[in-house]
Residue frames relative to the residue before (quaternion, step in Angstrom):
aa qw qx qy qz dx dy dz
X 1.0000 0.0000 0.0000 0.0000 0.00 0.00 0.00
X 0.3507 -0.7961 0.4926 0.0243 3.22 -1.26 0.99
X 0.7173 0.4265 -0.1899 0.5172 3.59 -0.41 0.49
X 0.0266 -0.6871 0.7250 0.0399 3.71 -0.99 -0.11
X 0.3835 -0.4887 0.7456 0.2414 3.69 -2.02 0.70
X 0.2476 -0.4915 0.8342 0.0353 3.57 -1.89 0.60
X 0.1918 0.6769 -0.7094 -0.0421 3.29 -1.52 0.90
X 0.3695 -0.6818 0.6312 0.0138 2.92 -0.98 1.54
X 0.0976 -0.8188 0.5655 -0.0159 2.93 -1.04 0.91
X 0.5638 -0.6232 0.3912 0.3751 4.06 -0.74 0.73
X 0.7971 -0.0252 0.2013 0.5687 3.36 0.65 -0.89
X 0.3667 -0.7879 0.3083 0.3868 3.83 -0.51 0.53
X 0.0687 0.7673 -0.4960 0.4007 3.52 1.40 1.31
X 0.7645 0.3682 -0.2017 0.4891 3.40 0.92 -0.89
X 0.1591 0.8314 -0.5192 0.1182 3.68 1.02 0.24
X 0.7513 0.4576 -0.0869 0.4676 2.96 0.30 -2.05
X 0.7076 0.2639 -0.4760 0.4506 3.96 -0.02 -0.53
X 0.6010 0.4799 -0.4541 0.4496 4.16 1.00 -1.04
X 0.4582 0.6058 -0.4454 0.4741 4.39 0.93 -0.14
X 0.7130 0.4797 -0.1744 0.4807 3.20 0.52 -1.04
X 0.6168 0.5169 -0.3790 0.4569 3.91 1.08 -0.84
X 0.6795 0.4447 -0.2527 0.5259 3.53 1.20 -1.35
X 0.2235 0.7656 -0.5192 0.3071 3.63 0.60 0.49
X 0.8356 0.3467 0.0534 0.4228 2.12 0.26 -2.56
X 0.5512 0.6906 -0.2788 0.3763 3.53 1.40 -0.80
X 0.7464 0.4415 -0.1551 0.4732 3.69 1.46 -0.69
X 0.3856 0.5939 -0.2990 0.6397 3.42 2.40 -0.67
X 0.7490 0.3394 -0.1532 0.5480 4.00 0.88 -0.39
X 0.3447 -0.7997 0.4346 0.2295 3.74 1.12 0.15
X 0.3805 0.6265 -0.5335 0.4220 3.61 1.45 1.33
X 0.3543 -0.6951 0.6130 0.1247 3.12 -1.18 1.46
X 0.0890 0.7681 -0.6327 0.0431 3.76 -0.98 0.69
X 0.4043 -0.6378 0.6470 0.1057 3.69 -1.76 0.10
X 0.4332 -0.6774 0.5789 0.1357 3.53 -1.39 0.51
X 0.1907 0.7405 -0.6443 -0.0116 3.27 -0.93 0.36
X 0.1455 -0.8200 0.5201 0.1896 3.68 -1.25 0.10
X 0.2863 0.7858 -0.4967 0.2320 3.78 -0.36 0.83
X 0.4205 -0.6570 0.5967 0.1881 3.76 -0.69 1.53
X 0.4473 -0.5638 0.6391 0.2712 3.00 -1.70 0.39
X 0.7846 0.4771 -0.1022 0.3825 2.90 0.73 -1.08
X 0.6745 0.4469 -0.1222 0.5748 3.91 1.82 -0.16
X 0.7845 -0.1225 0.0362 0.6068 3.18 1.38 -1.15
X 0.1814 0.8091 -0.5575 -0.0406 3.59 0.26 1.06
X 0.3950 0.5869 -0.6039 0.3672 3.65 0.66 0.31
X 0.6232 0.5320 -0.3595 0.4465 3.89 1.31 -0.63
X 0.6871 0.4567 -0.4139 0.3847 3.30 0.79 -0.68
X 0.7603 0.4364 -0.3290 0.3511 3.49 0.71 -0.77
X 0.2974 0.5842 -0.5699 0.4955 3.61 1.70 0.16
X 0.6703 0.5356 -0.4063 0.3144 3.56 0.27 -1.50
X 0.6285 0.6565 -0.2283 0.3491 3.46 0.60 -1.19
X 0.7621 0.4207 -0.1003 0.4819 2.87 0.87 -1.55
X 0.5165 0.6499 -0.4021 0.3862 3.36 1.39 -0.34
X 0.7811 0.3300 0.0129 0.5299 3.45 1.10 -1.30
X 0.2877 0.7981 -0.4401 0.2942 3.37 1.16 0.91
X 0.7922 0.2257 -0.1550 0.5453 3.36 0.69 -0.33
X 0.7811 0.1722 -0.4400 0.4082 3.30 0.66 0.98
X 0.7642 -0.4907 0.2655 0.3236 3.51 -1.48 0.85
X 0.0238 -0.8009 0.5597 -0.2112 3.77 0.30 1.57
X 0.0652 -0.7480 0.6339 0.1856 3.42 -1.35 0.29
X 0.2646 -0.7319 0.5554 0.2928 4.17 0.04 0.51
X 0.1941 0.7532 -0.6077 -0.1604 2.80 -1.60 0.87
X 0.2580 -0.9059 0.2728 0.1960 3.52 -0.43 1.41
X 0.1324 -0.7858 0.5910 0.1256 3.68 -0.87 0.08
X 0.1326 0.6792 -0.6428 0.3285 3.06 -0.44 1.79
X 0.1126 -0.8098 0.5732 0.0551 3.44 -1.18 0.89
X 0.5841 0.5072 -0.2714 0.5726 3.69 -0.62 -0.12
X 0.7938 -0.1666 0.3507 0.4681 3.41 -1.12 -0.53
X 0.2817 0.8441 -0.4561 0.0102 3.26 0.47 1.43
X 0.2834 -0.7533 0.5759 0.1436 3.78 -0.14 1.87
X 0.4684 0.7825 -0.3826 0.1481 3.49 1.05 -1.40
X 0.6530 0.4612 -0.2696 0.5369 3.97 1.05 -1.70
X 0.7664 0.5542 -0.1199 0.3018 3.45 0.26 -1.35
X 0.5704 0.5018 -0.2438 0.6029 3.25 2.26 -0.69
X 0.5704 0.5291 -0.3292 0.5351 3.78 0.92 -0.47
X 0.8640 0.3024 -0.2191 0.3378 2.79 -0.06 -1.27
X 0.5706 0.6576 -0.3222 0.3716 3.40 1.13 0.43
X 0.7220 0.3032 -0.0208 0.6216 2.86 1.91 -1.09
X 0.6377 0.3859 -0.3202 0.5847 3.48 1.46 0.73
X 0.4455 -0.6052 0.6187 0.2290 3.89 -1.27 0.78
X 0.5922 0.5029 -0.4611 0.4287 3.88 0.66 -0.49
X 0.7548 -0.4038 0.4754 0.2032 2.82 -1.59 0.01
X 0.0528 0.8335 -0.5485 -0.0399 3.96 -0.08 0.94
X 0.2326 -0.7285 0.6428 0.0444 3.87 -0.94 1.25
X 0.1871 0.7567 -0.6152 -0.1178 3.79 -0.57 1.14
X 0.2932 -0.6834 0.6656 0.0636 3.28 -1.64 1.74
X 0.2564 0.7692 -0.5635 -0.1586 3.78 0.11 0.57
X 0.7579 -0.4196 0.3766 0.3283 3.29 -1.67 0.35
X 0.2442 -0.6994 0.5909 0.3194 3.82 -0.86 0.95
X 0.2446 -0.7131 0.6516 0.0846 3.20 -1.44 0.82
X 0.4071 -0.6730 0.5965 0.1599 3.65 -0.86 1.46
X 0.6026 0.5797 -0.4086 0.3659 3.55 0.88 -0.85
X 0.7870 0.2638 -0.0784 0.5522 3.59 1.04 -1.07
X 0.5232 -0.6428 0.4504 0.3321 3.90 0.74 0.70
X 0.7679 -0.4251 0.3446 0.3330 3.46 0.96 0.26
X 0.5059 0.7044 -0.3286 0.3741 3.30 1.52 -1.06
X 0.6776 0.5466 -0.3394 0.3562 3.50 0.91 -0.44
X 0.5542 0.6120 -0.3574 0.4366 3.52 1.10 -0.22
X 0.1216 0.7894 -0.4544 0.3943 3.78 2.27 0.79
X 0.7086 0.6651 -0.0875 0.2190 3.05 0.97 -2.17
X 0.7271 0.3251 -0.0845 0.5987 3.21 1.76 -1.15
X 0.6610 0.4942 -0.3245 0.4621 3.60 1.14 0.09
X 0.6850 0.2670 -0.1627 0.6581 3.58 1.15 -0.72
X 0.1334 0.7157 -0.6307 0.2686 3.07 -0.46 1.77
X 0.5423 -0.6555 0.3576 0.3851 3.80 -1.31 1.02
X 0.6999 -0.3734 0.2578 0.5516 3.85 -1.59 0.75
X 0.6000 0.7048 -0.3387 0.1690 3.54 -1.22 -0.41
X 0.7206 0.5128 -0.1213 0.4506 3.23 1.22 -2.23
X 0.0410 0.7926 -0.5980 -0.1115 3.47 -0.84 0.38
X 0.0507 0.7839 -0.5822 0.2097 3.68 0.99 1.57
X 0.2061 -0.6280 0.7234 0.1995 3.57 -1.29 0.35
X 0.3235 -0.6610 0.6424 0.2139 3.33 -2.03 0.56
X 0.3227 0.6277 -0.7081 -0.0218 3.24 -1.48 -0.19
X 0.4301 -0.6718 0.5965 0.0891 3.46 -1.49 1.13
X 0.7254 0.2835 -0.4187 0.4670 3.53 0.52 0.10
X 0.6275 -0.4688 0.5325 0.3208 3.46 -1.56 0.43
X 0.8133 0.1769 -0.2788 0.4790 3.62 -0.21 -0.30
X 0.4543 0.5498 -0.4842 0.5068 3.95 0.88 0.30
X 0.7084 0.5044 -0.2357 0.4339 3.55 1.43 -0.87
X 0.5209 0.5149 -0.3400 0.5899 3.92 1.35 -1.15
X 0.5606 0.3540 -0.5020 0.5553 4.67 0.18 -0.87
X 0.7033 0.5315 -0.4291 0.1968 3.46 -0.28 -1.19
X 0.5131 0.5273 -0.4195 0.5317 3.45 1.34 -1.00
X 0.6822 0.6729 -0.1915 0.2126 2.80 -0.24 -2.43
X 0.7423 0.4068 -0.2497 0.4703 3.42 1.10 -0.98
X 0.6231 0.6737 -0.2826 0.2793 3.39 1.21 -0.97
X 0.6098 0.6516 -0.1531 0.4244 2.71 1.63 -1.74
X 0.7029 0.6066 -0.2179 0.3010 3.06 1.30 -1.48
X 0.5656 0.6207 -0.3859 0.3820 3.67 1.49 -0.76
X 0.6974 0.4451 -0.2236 0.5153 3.82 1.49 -0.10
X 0.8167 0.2532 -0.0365 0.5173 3.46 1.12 -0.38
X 0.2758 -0.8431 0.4511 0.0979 3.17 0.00 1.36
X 0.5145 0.5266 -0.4117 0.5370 3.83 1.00 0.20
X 0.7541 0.2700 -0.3371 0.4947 4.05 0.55 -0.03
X 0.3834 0.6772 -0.4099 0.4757 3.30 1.46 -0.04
X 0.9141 0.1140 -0.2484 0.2995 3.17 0.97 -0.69
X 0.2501 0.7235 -0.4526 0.4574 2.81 1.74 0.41
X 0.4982 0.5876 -0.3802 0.5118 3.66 1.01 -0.85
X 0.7629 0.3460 -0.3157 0.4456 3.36 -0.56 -1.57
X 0.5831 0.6478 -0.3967 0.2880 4.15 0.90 -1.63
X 0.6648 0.5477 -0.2381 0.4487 3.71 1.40 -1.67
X 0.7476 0.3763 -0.2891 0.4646 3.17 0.55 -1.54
X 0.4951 0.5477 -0.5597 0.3765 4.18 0.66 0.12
X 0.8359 0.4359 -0.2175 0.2528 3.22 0.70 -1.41
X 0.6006 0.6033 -0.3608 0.3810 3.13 1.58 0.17
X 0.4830 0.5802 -0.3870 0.5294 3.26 1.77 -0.98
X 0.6526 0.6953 -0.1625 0.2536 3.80 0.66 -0.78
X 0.5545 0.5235 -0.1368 0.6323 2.77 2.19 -1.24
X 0.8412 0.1644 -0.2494 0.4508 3.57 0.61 -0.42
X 0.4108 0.4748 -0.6506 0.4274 3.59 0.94 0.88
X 0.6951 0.4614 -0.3891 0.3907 3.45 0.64 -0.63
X 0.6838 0.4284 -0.2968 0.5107 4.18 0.91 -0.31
X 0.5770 0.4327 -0.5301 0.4460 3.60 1.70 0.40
X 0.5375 0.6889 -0.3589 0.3281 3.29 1.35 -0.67
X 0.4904 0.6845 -0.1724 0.5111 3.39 1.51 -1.42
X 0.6530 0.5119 -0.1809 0.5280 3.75 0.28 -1.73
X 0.7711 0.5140 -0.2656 0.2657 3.70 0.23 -1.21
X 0.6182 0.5010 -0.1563 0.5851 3.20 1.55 -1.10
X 0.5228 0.6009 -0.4346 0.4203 3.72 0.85 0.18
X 0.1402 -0.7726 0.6022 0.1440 3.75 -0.78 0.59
């Protein structure tokens, strides 16, 4: 397998939901790496970060809540591909995930809010080069269709 997912992260607050991305990232046999750096505190770090992983076949995925500049800052200053998964926040009804959707002309970040909506996203990218996660892809997305023929099957027998 080729390629690997980076998840950057805003602050290491976000450990535990970007833990939860690499779950799904290893249930898919994608190797990835951590990093932490704010757009908005240390972006001379992010673009070290960038630059770290310039020359090899990466997909970003960020995790940044609040006022997240973090997706939109990568992906501005990077040719790869840039996946933003930020954390819901109960504190803000969610309303903060504004932050990653309204973003200036230019960016071409994707969203998704759940961790494993965020590991396919890689998983797929990778796949448009590599015809072993391609099927690992199609292998995941059987076994889920699989899980719920078998819990309608379950469901049916219920009076």
């Amino acid at each position: 397998m080729s390629g690997k997912a980076v998840i950057v992260m805003g602050s290491e607050r976000d450990l535990d939901f970007s833990r939860e991305i690499a779950k799904y990232l290893k249930l898919l046999g994608v190797s990835y790496e951590f990093r932490v750096a704010s757009a908005h505190k240390t972006p001379q770090n992010v673009l070290d970060i960038i630059k770290e992983f310039e020359g090899e076949k990466v997909v970003y995925v960020t995790v940044a809540g609040r006022s997240n500049a973090l997706s939109a800052f990568v992906d501005a200053n990077s040719s790869k591909p840039v996946i933003a998964c930020p954390p819901y926040s109960e504190t803000y009804s969610g309303v903060d995930i504004f932050s990653s959707l309204r973003v200036p002309s230019g960016i071409g970040s994707v969203v998704t809010i759940e961790p494993e909506g965020a590991a396919i996203a890689v998983a797929k990218i990778l796949a448009l080069e590599d015809s072993t996660m391609a099927e690992t892809v199609k292998n995941y997305q059987s076994s889920k269709k699989k899980q719920l023929e078998k819990a309608n099957e379950s469901v049916k027998k219920l009076k």
